[in-house]
TIMARVEX-552322 format. One line per field, with one value per residue (C-alpha): residue number from 0; x negated, y negated, z. Coordinates in pm, 1 decimal, decimal comma. Layout:
BEGIN
resi <- c(NUM/...)
X <- c(X/...)
Y <- c(Y/...)
Z <- c(Z/...)
This chain:
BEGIN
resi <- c(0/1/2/3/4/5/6/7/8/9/10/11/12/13/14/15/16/17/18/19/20/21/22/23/24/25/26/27/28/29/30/31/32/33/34/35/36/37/38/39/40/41/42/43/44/45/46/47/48/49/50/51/52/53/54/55/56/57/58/59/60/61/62/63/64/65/66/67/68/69/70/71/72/73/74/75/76/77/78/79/80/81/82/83/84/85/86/87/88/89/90/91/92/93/94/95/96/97/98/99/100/101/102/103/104/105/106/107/108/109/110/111/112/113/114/115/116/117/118/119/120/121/122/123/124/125/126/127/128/129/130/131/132/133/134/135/136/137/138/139/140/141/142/143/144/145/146/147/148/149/150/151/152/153/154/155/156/157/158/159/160/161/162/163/164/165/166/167/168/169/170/171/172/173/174/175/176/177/178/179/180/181/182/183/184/185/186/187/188/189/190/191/192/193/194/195/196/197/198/199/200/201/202/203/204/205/206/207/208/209/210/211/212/213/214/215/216/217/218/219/220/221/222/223/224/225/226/227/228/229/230/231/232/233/234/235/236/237/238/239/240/241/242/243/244/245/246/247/248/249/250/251/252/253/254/255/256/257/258/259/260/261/262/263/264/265/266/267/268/269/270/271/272/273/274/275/276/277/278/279/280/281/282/283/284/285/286/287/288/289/290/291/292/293/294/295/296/297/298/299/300/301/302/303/304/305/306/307/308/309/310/311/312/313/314/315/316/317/318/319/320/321/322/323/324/325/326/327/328/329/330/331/332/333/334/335/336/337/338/339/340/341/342/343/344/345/346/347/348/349/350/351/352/353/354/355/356/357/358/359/360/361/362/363/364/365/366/367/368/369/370/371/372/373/374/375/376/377/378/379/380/381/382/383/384/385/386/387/388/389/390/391/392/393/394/395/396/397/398/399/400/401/402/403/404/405/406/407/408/409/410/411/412/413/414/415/416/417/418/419/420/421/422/423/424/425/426/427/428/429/430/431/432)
X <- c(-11779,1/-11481,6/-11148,0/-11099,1/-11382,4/-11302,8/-10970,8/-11152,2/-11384,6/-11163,3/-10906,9/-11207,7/-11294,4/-10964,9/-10969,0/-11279,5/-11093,9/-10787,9/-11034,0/-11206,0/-10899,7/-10750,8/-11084,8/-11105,3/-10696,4/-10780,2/-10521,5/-10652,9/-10413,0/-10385,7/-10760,8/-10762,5/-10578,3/-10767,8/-11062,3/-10950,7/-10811,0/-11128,1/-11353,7/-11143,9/-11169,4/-11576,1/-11577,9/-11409,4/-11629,9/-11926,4/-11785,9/-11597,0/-11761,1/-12110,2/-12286,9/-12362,4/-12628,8/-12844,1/-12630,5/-12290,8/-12522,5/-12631,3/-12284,5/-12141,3/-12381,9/-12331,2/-12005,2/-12094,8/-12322,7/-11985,9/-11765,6/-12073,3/-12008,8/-11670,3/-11671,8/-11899,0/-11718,5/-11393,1/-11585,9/-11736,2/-11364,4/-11190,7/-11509,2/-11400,6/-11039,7/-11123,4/-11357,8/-11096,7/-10818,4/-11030,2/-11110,5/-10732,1/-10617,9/-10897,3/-10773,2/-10425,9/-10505,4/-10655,2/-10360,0/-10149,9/-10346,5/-10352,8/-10002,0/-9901,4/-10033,1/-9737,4/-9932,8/-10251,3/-10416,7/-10385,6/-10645,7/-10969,6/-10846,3/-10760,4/-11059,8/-11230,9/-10991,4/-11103,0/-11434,8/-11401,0/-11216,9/-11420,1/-11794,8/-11876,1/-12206,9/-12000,9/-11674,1/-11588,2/-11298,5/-11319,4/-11020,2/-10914,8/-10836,3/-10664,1/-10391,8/-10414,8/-10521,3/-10520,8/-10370,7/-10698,5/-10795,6/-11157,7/-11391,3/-11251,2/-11467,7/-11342,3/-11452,2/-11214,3/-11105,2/-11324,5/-11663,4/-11539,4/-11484,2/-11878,8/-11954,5/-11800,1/-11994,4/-12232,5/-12019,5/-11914,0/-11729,2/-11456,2/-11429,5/-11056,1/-11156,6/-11075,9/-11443,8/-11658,7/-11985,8/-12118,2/-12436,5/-12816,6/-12731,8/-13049,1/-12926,0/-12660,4/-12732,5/-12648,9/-12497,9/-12437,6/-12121,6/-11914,0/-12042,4/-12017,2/-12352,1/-12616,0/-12923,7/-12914,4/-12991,1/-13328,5/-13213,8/-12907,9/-12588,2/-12270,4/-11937,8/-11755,8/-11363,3/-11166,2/-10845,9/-10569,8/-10238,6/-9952,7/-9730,9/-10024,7/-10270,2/-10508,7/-10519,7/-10802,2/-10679,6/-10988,3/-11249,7/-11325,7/-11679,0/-11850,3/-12216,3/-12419,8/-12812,1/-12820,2/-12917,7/-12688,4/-12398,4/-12205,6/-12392,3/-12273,5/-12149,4/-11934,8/-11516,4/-11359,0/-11003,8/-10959,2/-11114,7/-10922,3/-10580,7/-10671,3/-10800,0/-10460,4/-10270,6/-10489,4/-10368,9/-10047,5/-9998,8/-10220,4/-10015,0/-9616,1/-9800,3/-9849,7/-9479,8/-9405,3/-9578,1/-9473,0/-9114,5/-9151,7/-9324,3/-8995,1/-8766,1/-8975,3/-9118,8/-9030,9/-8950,4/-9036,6/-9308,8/-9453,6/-9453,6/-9305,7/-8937,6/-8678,2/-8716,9/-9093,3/-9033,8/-8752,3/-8962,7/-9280,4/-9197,0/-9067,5/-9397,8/-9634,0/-9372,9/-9392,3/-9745,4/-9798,7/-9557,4/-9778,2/-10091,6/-9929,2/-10012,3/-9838,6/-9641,0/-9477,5/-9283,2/-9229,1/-8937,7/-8980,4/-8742,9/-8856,0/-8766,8/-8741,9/-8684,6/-8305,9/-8398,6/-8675,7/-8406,7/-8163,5/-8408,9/-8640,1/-8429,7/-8409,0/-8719,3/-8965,8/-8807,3/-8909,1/-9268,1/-9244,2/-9178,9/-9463,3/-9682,3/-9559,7/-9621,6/-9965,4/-10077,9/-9915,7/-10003,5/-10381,8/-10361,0/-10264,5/-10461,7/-10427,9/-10252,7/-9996,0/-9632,8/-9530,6/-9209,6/-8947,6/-8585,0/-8443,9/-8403,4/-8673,0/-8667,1/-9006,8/-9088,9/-9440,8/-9504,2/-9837,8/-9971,2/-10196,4/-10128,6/-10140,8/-9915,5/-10315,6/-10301,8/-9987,2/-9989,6/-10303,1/-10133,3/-9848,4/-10040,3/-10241,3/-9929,0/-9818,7/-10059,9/-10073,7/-9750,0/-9723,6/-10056,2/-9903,0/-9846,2/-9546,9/-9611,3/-9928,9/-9761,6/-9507,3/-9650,7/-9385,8/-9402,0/-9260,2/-9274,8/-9073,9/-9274,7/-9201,7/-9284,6/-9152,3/-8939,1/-9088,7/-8960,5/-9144,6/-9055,2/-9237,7/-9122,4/-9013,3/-8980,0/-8787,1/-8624,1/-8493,1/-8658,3/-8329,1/-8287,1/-8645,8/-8550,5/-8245,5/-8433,4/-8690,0/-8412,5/-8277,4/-8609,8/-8648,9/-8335,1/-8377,0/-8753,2/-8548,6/-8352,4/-8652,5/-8749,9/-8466,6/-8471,0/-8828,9/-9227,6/-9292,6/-9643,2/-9598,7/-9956,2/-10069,9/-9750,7/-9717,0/-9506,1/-9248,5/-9009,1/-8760,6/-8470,3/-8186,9/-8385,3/-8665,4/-8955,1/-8777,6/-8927,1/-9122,6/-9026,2/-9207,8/-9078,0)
Y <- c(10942,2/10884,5/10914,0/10482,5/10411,1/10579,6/10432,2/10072,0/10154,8/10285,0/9979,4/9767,4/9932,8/9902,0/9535,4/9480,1/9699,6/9461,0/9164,6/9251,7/9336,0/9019,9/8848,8/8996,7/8906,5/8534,1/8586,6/8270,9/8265,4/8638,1/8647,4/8371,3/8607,0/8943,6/8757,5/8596,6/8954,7/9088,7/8856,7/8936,3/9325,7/9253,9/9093,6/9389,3/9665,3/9449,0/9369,3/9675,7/9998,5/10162,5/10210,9/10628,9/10613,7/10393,3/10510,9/10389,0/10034,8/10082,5/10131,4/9809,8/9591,7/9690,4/9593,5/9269,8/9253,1/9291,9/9028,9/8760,8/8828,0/8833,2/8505,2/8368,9/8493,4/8298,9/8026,1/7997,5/8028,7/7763,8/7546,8/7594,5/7560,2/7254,6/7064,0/7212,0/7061,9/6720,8/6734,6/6746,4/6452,7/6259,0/6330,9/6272,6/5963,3/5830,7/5927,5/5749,9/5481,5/5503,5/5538,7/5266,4/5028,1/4868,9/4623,4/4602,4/4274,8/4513,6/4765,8/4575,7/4602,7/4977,3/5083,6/4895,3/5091,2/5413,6/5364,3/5297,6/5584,9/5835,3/5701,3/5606,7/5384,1/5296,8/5318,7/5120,4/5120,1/5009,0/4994,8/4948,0/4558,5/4601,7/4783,7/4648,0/4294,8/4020,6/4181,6/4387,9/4189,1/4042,2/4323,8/4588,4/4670,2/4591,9/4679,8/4788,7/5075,7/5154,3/5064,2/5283,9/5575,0/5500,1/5532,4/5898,4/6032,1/6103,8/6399,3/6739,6/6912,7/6697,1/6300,8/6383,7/6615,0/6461,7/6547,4/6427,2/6445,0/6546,8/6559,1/6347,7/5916,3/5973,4/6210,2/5929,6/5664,9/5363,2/5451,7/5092,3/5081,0/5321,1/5209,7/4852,4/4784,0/4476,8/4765,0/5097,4/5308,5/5495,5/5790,9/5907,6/6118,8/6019,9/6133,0/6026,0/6091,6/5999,3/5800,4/5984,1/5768,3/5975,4/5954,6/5981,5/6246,3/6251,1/5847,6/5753,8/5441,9/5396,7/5544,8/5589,6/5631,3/5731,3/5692,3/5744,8/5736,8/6120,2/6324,6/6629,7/6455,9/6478,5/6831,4/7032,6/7314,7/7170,6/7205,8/6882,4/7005,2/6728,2/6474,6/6573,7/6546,7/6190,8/6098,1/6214,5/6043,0/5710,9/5712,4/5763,1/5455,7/5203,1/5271,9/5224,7/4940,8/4848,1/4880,1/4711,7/4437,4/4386,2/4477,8/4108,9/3959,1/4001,9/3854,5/3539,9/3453,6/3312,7/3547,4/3286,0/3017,0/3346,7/3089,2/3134,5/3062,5/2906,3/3151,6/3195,1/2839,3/2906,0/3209,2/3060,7/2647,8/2708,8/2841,5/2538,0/2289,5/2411,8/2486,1/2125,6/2011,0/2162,3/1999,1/1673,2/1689,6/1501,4/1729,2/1581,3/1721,0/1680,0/1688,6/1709,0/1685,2/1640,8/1338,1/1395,3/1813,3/1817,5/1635,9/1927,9/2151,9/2019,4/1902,8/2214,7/2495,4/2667,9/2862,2/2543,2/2405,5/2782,3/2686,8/2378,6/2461,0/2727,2/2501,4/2226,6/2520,1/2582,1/2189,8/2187,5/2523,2/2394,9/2098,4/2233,2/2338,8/2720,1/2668,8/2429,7/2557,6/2477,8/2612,7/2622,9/2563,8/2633,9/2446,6/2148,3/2067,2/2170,2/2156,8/2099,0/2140,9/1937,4/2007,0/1811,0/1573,4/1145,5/864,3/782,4/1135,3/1180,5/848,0/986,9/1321,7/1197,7/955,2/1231,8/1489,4/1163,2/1183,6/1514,3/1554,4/1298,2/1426,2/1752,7/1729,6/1874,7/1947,8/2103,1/2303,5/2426,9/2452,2/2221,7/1882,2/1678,9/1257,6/1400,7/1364,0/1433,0/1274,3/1318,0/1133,9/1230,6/1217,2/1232,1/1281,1/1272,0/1554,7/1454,9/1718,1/1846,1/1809,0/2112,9/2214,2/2163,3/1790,3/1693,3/1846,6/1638,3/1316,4/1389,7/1482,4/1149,4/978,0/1144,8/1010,4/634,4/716,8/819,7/528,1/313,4/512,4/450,7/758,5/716,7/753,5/429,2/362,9/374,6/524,3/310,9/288,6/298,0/505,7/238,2/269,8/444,9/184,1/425,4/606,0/315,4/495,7/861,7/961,8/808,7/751,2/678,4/371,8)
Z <- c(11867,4/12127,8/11968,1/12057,0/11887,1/11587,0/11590,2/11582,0/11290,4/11079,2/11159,1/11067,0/10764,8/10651,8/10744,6/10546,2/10230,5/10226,2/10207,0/9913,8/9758,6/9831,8/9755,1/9395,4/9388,1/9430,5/9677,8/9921,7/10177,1/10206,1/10185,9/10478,6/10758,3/10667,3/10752,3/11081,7/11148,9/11098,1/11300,6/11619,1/11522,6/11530,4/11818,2/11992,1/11841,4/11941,5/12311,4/12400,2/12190,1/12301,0/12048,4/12037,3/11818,1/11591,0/11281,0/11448,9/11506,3/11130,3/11042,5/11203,7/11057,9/10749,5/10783,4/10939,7/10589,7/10423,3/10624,0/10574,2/10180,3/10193,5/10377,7/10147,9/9858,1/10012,3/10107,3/9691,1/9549,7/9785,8/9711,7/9333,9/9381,2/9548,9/9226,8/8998,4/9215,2/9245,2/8890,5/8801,6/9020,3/8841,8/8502,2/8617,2/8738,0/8393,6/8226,5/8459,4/8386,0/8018,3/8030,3/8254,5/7993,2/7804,3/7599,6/7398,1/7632,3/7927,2/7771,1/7839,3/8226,0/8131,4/8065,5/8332,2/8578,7/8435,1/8430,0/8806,2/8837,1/8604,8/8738,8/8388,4/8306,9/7955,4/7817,3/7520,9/7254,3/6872,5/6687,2/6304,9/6288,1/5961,0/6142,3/6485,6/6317,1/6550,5/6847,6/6963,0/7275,8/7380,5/7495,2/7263,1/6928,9/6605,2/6253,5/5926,0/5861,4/5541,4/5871,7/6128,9/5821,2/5686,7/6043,9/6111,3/5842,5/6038,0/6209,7/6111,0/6042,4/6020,9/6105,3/6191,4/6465,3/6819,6/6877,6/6694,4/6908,3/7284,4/7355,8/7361,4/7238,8/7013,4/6771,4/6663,7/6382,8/6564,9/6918,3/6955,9/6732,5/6954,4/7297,1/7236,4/7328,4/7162,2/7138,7/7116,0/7428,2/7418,9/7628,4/7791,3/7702,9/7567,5/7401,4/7063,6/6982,5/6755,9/6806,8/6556,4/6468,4/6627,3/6310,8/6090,8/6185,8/5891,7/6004,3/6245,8/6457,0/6622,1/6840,6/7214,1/7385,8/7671,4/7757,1/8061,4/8140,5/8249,8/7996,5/8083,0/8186,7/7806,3/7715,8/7418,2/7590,2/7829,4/7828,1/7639,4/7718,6/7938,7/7730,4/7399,1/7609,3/7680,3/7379,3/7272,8/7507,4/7473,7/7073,2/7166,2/7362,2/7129,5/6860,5/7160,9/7262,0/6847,4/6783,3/7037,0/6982,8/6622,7/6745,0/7010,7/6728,9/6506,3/6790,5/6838,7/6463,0/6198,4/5930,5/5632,1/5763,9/6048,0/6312,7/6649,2/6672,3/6894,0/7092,2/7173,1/7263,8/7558,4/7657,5/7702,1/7746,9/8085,4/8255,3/8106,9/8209,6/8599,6/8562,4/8426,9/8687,3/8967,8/8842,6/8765,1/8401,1/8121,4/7838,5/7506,7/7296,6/6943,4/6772,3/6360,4/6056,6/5750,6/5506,4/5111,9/5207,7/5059,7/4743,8/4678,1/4769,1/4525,5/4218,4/4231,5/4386,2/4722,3/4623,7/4596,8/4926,7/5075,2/4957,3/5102,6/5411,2/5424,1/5362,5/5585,1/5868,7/5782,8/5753,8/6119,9/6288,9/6150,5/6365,8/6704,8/6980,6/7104,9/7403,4/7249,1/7129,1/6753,4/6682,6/6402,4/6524,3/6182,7/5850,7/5807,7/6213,0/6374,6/6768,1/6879,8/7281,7/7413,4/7762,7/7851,5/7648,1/7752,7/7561,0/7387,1/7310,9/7138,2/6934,7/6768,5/6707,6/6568,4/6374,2/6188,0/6177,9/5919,2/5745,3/5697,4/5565,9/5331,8/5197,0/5061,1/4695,8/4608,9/4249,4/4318,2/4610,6/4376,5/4060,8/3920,0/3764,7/4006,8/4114,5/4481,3/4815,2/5110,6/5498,0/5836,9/6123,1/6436,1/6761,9/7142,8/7487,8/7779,0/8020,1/8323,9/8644,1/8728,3/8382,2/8171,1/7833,3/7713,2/7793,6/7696,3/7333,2/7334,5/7412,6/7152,8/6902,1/6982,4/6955,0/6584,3/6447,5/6597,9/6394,9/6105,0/6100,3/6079,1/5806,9/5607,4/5428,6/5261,5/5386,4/5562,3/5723,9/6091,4/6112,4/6414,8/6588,7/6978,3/7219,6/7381,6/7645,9/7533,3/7601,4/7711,7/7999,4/8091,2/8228,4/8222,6/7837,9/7564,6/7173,9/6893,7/6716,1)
């Protein structure tokens, strides 16, 4: 063989060296210019070198056998580089979402997002209502603690395992419990982990599950890293979002009655007013004090008035609608927000809210033996935009005391009365005589 053509095989031999090396290296970029290097060094040897002999021809296609693998090789690993690169920006993108939610009535949307995200058929989310009680929002599962522990029997080795089961829906005694759904699917796959408290690990908060048709989609064997981070990280922020949660709950409620507070009232007030404002709907407000309160106070103690006003609370937060605001400002004053609410409306309400009071038997309510009663001056106001929540408290304050004058310090049937004019503002707000 001419002394060129030597020169060019053993270049390309060399060429075809350095990319297996590189190839076995999972050394991609490296890998990447040998074998652009190469191609040009084949083209030559094909255009350029005569072929001397059928074992020289031999000889370059075996090495053309060995760039075809070695480009297939490269071609395999970037194809896996890429899925595991995919894969990752898909897991980092659930956690993003998981962690972007701040409070527990965002989850339902949550998981809606991920399933999106992730492809899944199902993805449901039961939680321990004696700990999360009644903050767990429609469309996440429910049950007690003691339930979701009978349920998790079922798994081994351990029910405080993050996994707790991967694989075919039918080995599972009711599937229907962790995926949310009314019947029980006849075939599919799905996956079960648990949901451990953060401060608590032997504590299961809840449980998260996954379920899709394909039989091999949730299989036994495969990798759960992935899923046991996020299970991880989805505990994690039930139990922020938790705390914080009870944390706002402590800033707008009433530590003894464990109604809302002044203010829940200015926090929330403010957005029914404009809404109502927008739609042209009526709004009264109540304003509440209590008649006969400081005589309990003084004849039976500070501890019967506490009772008292528990109970006065729990006749009134009975009464009102979902979407209406009942407040305590402190003391025996109360503050009851209606939207929607017409002049008809209120004079029935009020009526009944009376009635109500005077009904509660204060020796029965404080296991005492006592002749006291107790009643309630009520005040209304008809908001009036673009009027302040301030000012419409002040008017129904003032409304309350002219009501308590009337009263003259003692229960007096005003069952049927009517809401007037209220004589200092004609037409602006509305009293209760």
């Amino acid at each position: 063989m001419p002394r060129g053509q030597n020169t060019l095989l053993t270049e390309l031999k060399s060429l075809v060296s350095a990319i297996e090396t590189s190839a076995r290296a999972g050394k991609s970029v490296a890998l990447k210019a040998h074998l652009k290097e190469l191609v040009a060094w084949a083209r030559q040897l094909i255009l350029r070198v005569p072929l001397a002999s059928s074992a020289q021809a031999q000889e370059v296609e075996g090495l053309k056998r060995r760039l075809r693998a070695s480009k297939t090789s490269f071609d395999s690993m970037i194809s896996a580089y890429k899925a595991i690169l995919d894969a990752f920006e898909t897991f980092r993108g659930t956690v993003d979402l998981v962690q972007q939610t701040k409070r527990l009535e965002e989850l339902p949307a949550t998981l809606d997002s991920i399933r999106e995200l992730r492809k899944l058929h199902t993805l449901h989310v039961v939680l321990d209502h004696d700990l999360f009680e009644r903050r767990i929002p429609k469309g996440v599962g429910r049950a007690s603690a003691a339930t979701i522990r009978e349920r998790l029997k079922q798994f081994s080795p351990s029910p405080h395992a993050p996994r707790l089961f991967l694989g075919e829906v039918g080995q599972i005694e009711k599937p229907g419990f962790f995926l949310g759904l009314e019947q029980d699917p006849p075939t599919g796959s799905c996956f079960i982990f648990a949901l451990g408290h953060k401060y608590v690990h032997s504590k299961i908060i809840g449980v998260v599950a996954a379920y899709d048709p394909e039989p091999t989609r949730y299989a036994p064997e495969k990798a759960t890293d992935f899923l046991s981070h996020f299970c991880d990280i989805l505990a994690c922020t039930l139990i922020t979002a938790l705390e914080h949660a009870q944390l706002e709950e402590l800033t707008v409620r009433d530590a003894l009655t464990g109604v809302n507070n002044r203010t829940y009232l200015e926090r929330h007030a403010g957005r029914i007013l404009d809404f109502a404002a927008r739609k042209k709907l009526p709004v009264h407000l109540l304003f509440i004090d209590l008649n006969g309160f400081k005589a309990v106070n003084d004849t039976l103690g500070h501890e019967a008035g506490d009772v008292i006003l528990v109970e006065v609370a729990r006749s009134i937060k009975a009464m009102i609608r979902k979407y209406d605001i009942f407040v305590r400002l402190g003391g025996d004053e109360f503050v009851i927000l209606l939207p929607g609410t017409d002049e008809d409306m209120t004079r029935t309400f009020v009526a009944r809210l009376r009635r109500t009071l005077t009904d509660i038997d204060v020796s029965r309510v404080c296991s005492l033996d006592t002749n006291l009663r107790i009643s309630a001056s009520v005040g209304a106001a008809l908001h009036q935009p673009p009027q302040s929540l301030e000012s419409l408290i002040k008017a129904a304050d003032l409304h309350m005391y002219e009501d308590k004058t009337l009263s003259k310090d003692g229960p007096v049937d005003r069952h049927h009365a009517s809401i007037a004019n209220n004589s200092h503002s004609p037409g602006k707000d509305r009293a209760i005589p």
